[in-house]
N, CA, C and O atoms as a DFTB+ gen file, in Angstrom:
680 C
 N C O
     1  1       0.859      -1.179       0.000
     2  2       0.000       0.000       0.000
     3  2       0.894       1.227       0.000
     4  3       1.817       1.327       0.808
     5  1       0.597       2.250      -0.991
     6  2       1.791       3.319      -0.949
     7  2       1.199       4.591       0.221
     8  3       0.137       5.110       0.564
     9  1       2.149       4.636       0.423
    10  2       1.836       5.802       1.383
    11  2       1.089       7.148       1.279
    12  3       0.811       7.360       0.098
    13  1       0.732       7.979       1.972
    14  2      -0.358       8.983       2.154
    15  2       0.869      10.478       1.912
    16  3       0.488      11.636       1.742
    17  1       2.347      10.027       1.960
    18  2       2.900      11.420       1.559
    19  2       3.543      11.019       0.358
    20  3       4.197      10.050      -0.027
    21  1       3.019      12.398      -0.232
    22  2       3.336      12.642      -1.960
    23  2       4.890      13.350      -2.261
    24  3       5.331      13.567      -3.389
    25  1       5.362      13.551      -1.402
    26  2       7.066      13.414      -1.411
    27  2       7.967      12.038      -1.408
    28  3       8.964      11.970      -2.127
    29  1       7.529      10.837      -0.479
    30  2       7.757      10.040      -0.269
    31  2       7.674       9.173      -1.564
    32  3       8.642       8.753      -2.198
    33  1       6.693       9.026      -1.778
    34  2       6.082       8.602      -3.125
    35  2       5.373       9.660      -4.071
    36  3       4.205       9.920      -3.780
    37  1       5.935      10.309      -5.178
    38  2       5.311      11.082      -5.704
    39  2       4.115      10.291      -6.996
    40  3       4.466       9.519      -7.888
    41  1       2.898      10.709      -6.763
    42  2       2.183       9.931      -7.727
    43  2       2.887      10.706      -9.093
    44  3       3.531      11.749      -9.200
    45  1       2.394       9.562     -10.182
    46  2       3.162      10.271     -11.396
    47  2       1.501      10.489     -12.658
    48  3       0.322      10.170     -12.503
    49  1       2.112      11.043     -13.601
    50  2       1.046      11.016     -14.291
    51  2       0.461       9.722     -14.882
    52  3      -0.760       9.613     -14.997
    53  1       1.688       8.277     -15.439
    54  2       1.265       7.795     -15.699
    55  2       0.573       6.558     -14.836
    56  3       0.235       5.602     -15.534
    57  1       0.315       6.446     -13.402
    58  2      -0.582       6.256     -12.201
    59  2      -1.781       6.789     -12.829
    60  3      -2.662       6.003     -13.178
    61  1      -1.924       8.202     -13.031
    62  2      -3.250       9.168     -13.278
    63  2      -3.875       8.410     -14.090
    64  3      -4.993       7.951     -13.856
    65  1      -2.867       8.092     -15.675
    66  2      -3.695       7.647     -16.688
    67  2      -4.614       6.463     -16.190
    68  3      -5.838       6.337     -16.234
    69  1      -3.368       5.426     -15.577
    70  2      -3.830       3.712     -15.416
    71  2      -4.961       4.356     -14.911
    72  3      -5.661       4.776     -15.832
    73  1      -5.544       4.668     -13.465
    74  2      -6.555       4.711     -12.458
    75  2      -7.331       5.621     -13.532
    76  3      -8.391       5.001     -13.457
    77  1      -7.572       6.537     -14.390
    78  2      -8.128       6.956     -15.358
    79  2      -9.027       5.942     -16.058
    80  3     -10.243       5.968     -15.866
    81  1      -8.251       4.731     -17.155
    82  2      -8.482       4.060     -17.626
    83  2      -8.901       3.328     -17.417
    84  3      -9.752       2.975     -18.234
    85  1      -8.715       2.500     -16.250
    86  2      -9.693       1.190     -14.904
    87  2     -11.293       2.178     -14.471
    88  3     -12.261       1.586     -13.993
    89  1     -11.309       3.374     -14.682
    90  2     -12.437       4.406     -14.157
    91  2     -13.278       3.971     -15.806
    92  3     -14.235       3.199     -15.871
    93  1     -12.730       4.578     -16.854
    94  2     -13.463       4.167     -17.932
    95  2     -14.077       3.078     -18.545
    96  3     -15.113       2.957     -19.199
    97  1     -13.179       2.296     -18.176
    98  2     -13.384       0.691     -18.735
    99  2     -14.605       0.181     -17.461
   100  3     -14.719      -1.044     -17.418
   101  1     -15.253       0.736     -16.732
   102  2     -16.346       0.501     -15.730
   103  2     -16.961       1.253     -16.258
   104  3     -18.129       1.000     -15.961
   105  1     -16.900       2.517     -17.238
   106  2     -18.501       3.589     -17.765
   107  2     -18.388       2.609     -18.906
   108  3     -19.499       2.133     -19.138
   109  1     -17.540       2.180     -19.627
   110  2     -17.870       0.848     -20.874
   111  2     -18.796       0.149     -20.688
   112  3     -19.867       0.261     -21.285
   113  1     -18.494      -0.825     -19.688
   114  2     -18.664      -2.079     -19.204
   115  2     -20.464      -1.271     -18.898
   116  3     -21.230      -1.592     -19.806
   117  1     -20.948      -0.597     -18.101
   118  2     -22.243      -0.117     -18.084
   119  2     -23.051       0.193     -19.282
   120  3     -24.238      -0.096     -19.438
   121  1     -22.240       0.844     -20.154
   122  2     -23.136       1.347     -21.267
   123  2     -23.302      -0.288     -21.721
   124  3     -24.456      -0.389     -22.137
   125  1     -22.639      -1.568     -21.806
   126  2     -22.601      -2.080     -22.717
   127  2     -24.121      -2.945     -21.616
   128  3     -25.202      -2.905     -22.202
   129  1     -24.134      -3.341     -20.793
   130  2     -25.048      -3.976     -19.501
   131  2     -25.944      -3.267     -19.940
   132  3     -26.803      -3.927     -20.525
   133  1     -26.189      -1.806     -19.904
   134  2     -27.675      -1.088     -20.204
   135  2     -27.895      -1.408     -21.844
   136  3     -29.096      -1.267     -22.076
   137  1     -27.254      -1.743     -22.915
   138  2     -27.955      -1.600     -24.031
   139  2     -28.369      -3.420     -23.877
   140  3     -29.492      -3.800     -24.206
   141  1     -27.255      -4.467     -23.316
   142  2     -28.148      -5.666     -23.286
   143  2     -29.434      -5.699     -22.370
   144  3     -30.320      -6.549     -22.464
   145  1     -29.411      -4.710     -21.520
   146  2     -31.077      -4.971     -20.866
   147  2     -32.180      -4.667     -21.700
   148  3     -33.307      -5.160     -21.680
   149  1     -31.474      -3.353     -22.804
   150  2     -32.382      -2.759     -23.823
   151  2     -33.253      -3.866     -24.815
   152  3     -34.408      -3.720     -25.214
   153  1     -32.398      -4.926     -25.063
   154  2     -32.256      -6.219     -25.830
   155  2     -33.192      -6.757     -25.374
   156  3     -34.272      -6.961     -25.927
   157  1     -32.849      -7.049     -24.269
   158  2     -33.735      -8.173     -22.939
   159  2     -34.958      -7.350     -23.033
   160  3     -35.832      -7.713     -23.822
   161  1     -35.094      -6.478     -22.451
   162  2     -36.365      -5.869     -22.504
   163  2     -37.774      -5.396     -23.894
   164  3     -38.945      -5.020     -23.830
   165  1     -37.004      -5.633     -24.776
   166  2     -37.878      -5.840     -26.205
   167  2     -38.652      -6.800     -26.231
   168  3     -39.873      -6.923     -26.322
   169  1     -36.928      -8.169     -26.045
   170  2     -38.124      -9.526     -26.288
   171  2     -38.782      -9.703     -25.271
   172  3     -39.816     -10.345     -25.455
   173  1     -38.524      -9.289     -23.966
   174  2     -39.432      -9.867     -23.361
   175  2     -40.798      -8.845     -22.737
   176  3     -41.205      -8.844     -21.575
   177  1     -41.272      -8.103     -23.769
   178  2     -42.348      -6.979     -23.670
   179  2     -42.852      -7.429     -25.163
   180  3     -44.061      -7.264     -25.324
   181  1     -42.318      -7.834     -26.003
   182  2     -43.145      -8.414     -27.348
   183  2     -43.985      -9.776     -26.611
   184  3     -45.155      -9.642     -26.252
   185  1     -43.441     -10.734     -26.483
   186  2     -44.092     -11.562     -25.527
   187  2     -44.741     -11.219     -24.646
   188  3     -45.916     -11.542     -24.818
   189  1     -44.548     -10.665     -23.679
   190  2     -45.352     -10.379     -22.491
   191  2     -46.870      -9.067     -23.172
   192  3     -47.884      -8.934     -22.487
   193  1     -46.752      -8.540     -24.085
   194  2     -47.553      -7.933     -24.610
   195  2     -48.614      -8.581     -25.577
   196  3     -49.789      -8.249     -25.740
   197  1     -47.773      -9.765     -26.279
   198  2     -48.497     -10.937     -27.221
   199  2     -49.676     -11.883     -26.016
   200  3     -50.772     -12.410     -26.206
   201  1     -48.864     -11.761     -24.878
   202  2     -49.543     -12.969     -23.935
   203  2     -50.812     -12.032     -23.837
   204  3     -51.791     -12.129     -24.576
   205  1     -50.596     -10.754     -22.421
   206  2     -51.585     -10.150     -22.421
   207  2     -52.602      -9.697     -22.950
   208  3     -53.785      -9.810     -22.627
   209  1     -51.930      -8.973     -24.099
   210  2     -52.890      -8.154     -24.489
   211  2     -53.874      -9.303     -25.691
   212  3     -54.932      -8.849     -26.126
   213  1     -53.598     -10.189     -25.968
   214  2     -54.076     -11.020     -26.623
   215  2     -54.242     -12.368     -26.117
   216  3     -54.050     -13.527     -26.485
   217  1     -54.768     -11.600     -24.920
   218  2     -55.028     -13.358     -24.230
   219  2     -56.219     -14.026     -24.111
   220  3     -56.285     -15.085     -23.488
   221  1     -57.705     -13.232     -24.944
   222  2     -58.225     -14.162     -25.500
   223  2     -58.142     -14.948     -26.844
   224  3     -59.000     -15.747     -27.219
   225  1     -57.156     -14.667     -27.434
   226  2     -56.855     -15.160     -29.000
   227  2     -56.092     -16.302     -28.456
   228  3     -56.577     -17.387     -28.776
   229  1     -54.420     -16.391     -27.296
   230  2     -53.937     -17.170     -26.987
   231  2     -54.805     -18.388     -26.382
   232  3     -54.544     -19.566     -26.626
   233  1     -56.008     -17.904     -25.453
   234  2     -56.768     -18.596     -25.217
   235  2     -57.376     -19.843     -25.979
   236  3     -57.496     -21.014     -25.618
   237  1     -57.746     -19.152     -27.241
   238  2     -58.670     -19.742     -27.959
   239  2     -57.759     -20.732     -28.830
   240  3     -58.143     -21.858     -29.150
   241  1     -56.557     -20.216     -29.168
   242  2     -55.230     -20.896     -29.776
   243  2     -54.869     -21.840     -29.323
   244  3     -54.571     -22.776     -30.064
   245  1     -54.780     -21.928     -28.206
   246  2     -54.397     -22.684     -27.003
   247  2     -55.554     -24.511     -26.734
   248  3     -55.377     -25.675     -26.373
   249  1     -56.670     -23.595     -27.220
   250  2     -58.083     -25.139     -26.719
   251  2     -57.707     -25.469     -28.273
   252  3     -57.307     -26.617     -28.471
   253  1     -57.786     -24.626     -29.359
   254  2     -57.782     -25.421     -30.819
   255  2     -56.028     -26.500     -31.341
   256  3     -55.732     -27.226     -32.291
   257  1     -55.446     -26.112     -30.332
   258  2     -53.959     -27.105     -30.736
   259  2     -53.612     -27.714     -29.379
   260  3     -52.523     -28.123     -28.974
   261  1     -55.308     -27.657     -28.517
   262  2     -54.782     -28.789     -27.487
   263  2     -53.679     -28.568     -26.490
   264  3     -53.273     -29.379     -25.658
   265  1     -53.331     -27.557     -26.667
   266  2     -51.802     -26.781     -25.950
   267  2     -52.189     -26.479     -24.296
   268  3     -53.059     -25.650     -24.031
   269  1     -51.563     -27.126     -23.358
   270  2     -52.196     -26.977     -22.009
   271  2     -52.050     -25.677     -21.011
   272  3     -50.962     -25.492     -20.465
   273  1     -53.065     -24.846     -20.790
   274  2     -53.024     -23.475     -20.636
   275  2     -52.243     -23.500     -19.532
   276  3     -51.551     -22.483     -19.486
   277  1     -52.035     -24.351     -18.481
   278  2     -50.917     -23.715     -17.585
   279  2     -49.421     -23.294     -18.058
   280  3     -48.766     -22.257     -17.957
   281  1     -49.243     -24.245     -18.475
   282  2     -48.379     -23.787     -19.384
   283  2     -47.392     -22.622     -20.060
   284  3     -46.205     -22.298     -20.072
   285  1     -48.908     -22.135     -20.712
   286  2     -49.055     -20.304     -21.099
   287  2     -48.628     -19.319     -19.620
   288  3     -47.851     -18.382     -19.435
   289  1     -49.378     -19.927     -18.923
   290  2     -49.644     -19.207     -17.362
   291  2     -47.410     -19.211     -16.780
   292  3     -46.719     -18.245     -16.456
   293  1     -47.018     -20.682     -16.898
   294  2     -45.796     -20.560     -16.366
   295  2     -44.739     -19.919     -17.425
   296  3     -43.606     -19.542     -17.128
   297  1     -45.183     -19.883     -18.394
   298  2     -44.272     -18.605     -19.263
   299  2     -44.686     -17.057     -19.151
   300  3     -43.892     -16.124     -19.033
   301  1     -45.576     -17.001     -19.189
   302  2     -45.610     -15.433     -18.662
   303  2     -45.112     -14.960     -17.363
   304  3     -44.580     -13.904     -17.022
   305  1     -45.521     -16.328     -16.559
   306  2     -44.640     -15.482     -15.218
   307  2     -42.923     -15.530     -15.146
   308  3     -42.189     -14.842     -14.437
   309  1     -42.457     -16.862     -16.389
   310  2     -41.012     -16.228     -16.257
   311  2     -40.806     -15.260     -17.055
   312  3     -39.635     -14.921     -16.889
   313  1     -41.420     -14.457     -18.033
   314  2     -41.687     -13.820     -18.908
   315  2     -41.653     -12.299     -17.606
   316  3     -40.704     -11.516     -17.571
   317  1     -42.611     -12.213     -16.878
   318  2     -43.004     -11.211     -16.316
   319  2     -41.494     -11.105     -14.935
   320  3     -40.952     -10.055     -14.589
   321  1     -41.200     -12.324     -14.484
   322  2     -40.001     -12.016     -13.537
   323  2     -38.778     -11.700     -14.482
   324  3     -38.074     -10.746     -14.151
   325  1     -38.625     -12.030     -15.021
   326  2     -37.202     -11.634     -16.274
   327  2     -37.646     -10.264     -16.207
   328  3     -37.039      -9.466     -15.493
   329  1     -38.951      -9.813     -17.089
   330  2     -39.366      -8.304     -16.689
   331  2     -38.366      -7.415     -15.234
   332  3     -37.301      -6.855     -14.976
   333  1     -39.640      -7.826     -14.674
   334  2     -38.881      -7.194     -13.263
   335  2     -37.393      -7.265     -12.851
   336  3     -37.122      -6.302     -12.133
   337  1     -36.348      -8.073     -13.061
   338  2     -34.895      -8.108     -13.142
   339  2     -34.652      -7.439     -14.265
   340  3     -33.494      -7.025     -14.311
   341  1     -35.395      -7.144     -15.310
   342  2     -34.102      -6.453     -15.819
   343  2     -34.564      -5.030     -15.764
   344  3     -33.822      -4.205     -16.297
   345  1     -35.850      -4.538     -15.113
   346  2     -36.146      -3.019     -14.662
   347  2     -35.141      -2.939     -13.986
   348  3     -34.218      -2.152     -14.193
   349  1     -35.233      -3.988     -12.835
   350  2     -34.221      -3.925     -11.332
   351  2     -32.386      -3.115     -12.228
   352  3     -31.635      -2.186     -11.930
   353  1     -32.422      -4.067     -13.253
   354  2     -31.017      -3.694     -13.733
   355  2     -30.842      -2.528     -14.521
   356  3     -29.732      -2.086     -14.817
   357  1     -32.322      -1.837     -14.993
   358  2     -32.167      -0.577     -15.548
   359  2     -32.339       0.260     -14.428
   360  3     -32.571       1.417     -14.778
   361  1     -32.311       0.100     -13.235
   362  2     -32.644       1.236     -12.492
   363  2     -31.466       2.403     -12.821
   364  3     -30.363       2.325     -13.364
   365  1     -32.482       3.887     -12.039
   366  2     -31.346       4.798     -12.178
   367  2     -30.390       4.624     -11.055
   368  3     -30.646       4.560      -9.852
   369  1     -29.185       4.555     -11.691
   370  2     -27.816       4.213     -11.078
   371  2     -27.057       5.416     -10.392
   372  3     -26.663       6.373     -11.059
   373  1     -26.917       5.344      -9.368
   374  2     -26.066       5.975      -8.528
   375  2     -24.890       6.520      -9.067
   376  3     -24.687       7.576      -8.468
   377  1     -23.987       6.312      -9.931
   378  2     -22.785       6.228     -10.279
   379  2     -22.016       6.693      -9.819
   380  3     -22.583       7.776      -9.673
   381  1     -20.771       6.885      -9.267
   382  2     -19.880       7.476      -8.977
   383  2     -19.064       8.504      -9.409
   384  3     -17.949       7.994      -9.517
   385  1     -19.011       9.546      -9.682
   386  2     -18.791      10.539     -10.324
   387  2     -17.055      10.624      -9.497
   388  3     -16.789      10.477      -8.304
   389  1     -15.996      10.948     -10.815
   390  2     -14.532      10.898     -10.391
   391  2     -14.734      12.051      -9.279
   392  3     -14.585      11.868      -8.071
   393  1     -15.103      13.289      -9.900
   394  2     -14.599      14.271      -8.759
   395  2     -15.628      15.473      -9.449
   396  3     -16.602      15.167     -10.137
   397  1     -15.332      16.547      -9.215
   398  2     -16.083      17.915      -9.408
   399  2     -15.480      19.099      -9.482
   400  3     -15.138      19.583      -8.403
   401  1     -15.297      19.585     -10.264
   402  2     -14.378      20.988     -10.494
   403  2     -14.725      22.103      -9.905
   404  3     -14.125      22.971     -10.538
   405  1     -15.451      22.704      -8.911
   406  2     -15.443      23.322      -8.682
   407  2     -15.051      22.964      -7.070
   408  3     -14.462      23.754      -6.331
   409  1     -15.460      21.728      -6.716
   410  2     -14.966      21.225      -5.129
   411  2     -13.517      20.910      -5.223
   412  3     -12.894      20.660      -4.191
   413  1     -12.808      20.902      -6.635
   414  2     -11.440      20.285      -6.560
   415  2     -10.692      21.945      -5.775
   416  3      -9.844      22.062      -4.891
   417  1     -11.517      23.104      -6.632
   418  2     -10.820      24.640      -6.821
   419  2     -10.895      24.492      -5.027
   420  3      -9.823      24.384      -4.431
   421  1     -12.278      24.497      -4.190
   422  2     -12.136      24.924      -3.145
   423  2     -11.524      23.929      -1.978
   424  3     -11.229      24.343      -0.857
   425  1     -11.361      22.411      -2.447
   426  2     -10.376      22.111      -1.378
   427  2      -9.398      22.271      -0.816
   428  3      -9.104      21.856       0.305
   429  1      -8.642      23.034      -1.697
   430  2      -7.569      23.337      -1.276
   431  2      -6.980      24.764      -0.977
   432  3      -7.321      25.702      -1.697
   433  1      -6.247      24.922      -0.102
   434  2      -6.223      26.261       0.575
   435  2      -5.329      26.974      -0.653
   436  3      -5.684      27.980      -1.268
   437  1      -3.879      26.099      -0.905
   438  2      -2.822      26.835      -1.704
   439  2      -2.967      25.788      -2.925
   440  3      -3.376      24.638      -2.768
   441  1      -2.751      26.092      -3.609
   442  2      -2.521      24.563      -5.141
   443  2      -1.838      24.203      -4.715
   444  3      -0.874      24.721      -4.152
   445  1      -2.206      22.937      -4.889
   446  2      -1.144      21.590      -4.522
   447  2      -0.040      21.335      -5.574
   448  3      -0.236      21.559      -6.769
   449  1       0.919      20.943      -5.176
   450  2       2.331      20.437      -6.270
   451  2       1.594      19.316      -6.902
   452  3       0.636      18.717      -6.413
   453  1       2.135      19.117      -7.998
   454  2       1.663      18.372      -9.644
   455  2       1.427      16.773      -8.718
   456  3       0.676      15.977      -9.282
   457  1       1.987      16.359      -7.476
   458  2       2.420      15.008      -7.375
   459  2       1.514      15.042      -6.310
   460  3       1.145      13.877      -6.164
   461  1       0.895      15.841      -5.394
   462  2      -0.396      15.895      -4.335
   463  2      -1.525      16.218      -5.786
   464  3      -2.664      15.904      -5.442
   465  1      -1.504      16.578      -6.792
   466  2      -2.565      16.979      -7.314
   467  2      -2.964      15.480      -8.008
   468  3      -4.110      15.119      -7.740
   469  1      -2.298      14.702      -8.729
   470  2      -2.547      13.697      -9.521
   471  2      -2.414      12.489      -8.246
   472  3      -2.895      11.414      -8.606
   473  1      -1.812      12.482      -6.743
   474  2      -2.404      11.302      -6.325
   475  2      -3.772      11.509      -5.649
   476  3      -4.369      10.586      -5.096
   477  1      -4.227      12.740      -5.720
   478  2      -5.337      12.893      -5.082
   479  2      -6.624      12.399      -5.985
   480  3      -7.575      11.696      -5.643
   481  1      -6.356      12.950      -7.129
   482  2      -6.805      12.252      -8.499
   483  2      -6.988      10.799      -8.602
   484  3      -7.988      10.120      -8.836
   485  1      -5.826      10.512      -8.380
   486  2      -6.107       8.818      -8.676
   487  2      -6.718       8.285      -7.075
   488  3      -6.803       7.075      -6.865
   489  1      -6.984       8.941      -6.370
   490  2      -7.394       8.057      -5.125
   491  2      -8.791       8.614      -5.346
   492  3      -9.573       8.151      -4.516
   493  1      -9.438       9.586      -6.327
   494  2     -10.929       9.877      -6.469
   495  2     -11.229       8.687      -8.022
   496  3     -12.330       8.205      -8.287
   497  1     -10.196       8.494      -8.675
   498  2     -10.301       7.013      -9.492
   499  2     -10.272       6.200      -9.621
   500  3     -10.673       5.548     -10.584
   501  1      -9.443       5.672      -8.068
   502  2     -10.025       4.160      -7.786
   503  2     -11.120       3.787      -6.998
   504  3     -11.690       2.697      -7.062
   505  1     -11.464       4.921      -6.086
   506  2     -13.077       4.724      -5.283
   507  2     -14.172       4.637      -6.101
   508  3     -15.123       3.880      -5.904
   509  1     -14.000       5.749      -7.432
   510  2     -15.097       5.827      -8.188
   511  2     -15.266       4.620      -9.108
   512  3     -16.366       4.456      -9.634
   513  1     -14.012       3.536      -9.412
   514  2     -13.999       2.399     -10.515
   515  2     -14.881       1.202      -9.821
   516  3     -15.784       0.431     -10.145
   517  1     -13.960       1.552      -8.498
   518  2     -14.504       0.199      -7.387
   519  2     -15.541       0.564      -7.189
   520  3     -16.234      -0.212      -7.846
   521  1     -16.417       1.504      -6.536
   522  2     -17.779       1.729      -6.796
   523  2     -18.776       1.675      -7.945
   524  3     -20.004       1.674      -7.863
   525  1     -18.170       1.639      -8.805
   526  2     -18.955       1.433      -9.784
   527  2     -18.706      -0.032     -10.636
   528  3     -19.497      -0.590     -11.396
   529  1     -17.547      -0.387     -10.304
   530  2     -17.468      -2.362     -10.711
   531  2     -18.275      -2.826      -9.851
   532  3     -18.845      -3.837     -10.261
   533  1     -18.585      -2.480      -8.740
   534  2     -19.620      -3.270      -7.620
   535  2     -21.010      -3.006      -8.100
   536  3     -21.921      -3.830      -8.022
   537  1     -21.119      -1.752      -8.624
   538  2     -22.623      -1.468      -9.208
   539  2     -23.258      -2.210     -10.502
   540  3     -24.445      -2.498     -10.656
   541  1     -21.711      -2.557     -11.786
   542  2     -21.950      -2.929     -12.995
   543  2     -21.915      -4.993     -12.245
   544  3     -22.808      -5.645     -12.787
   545  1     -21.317      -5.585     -11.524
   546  2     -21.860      -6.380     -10.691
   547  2     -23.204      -6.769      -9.959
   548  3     -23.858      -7.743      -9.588
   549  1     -23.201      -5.978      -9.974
   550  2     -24.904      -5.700      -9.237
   551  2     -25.962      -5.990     -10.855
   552  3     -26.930      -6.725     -11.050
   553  1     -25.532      -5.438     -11.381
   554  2     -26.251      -5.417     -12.751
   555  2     -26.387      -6.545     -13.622
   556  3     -27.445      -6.968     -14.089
   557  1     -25.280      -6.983     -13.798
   558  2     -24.663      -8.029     -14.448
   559  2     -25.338      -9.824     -13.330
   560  3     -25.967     -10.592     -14.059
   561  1     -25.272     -10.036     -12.680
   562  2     -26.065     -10.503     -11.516
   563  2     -27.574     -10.632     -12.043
   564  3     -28.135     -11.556     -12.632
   565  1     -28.010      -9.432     -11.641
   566  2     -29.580      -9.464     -12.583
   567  2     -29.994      -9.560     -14.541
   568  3     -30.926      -9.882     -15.278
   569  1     -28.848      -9.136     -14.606
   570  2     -29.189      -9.529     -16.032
   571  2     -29.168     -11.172     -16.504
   572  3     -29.865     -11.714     -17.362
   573  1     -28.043     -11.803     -15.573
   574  2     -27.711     -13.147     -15.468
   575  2     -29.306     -14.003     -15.495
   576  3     -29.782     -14.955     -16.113
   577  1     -29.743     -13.092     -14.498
   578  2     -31.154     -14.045     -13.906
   579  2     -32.308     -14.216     -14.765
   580  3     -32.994     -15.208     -15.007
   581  1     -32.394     -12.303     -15.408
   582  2     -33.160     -12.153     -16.463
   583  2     -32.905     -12.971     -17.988
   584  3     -33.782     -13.055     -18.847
   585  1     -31.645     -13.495     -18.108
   586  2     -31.337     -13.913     -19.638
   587  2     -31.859     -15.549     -18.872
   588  3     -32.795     -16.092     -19.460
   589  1     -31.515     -15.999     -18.122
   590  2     -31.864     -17.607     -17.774
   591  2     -33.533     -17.623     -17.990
   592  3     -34.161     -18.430     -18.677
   593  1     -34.121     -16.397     -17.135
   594  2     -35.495     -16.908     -17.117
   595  2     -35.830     -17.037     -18.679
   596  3     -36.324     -18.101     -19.054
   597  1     -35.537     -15.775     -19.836
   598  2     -36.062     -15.702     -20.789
   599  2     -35.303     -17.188     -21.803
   600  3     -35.956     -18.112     -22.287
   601  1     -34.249     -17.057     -21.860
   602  2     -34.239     -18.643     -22.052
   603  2     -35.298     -19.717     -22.026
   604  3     -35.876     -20.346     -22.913
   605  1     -35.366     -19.712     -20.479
   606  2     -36.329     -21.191     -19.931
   607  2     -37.664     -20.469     -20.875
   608  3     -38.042     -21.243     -21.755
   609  1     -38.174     -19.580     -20.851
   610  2     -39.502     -18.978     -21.616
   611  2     -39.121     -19.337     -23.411
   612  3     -40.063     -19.320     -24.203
   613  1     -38.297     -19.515     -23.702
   614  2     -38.027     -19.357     -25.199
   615  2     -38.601     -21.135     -25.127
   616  3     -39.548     -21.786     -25.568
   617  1     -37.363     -21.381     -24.281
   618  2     -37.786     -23.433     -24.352
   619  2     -38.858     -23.911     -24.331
   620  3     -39.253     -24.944     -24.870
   621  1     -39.523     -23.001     -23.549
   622  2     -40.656     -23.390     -23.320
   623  2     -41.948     -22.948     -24.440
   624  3     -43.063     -23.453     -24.305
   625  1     -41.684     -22.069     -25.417
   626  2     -42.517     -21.991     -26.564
   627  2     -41.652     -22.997     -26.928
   628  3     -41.921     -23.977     -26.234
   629  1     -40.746     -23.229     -27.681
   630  2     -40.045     -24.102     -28.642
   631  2     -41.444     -25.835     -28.064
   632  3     -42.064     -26.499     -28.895
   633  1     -41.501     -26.050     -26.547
   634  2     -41.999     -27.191     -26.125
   635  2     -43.336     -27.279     -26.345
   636  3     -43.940     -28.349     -26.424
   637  1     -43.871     -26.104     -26.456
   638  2     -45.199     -25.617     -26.827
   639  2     -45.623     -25.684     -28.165
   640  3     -46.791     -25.970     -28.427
   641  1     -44.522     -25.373     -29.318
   642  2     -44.809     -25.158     -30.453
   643  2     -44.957     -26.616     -30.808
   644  3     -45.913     -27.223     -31.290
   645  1     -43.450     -27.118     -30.345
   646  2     -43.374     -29.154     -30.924
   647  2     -44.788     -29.682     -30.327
   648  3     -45.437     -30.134     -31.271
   649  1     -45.402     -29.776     -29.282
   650  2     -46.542     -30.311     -28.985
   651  2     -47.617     -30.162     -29.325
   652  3     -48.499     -31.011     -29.457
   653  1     -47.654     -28.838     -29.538
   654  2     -49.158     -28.137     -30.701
   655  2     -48.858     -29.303     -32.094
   656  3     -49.499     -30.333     -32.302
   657  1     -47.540     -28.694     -33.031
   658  2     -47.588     -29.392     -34.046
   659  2     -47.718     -31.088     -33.949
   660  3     -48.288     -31.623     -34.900
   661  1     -47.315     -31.794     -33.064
   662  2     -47.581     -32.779     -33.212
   663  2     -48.870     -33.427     -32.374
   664  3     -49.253     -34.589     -32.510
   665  1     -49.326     -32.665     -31.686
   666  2     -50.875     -33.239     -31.387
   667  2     -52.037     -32.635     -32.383
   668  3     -53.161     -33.136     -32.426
   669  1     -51.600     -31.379     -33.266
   670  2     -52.411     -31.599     -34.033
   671  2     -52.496     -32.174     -35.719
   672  3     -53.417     -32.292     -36.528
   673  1     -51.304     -32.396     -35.738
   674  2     -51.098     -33.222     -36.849
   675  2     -51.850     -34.820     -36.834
   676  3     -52.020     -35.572     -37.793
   677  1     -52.318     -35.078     -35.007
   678  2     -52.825     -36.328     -35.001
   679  2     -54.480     -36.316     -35.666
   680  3     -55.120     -37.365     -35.747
């Protein structure tokens, strides 16, 4: 662990960059988690909108190919919990913001030398990476849960479709 005096150890710039770059590669890693929930959340609102809003047609679909309505019933609800995990994973996010320019101007009484200025820097870039790898964790976690359920929901038309076609082919 390096020490707390910036004489002793002077942080350097290229410290700044690394802890810079570990800060970015966590706003990546988010944008890329929020556009797969974007994903997740299509298919599973085309479905969940096909079920509902047309659930006396599924109904009626359902008695004419013999297709057993619980069935319908246990895909919408993994349909509808995938839902809810991946809201959970779009929530608005806290994020960690590196620092603030106008709180950087007033912390300090005199300007700090180049080597108190950039380790102070990198110690507002590794709280903010690690706070926010724990958040894109957090995310990633629920998206996990949401892609399994919609899975098991896909299998489960695929099991739906093979049984329609072949009980009514009888």
């Amino acid at each position: 662990m390096r020490e707390n005096d910036a004489s002793a150890n002077p942080a350097t710039k290229d410290e700044y960059e690394f802890f810079q770059r570990l800060y970015e590669e966590e706003e990546r890693t988010a944008t890329e988690l929020e556009g797969r929930a974007k994903v997740y959340l299509g298919i599973v609102s085309a479905f969940l909108v096909a079920l509902f809003l047309k659930t006396d047609e599924v109904i009626s679909s359902a008695a004419k190919l013999k297709i057993w309505f619980p069935l319908l019933l246990v895909l919408g609800l993994f349909l509808s919990i995938a839902l809810v995990l991946i809201m959970a994973a779009l929530r608005m996010r806290a994020a960690e913001a590196v620092n603030d320019g106008e709180a950087l101007i007033n912390d300090y009484e005199d300007w700090p030398t180049e080597a108190e200025f950039f380790g102070d820097r990198i110690a507002d870039y590794a709280v903010a990476s690690s706070r926010n790898r724990d958040l894109n964790g957090e995310t990633a976690i629920l998206l996990i849960w949401a892609s399994r359920l919609l899975i098991c929901g896909m299998l489960l038309i695929v099991v739906i479709a093979v049984a329609a076609v072949w009980r009514y082919g009888r």
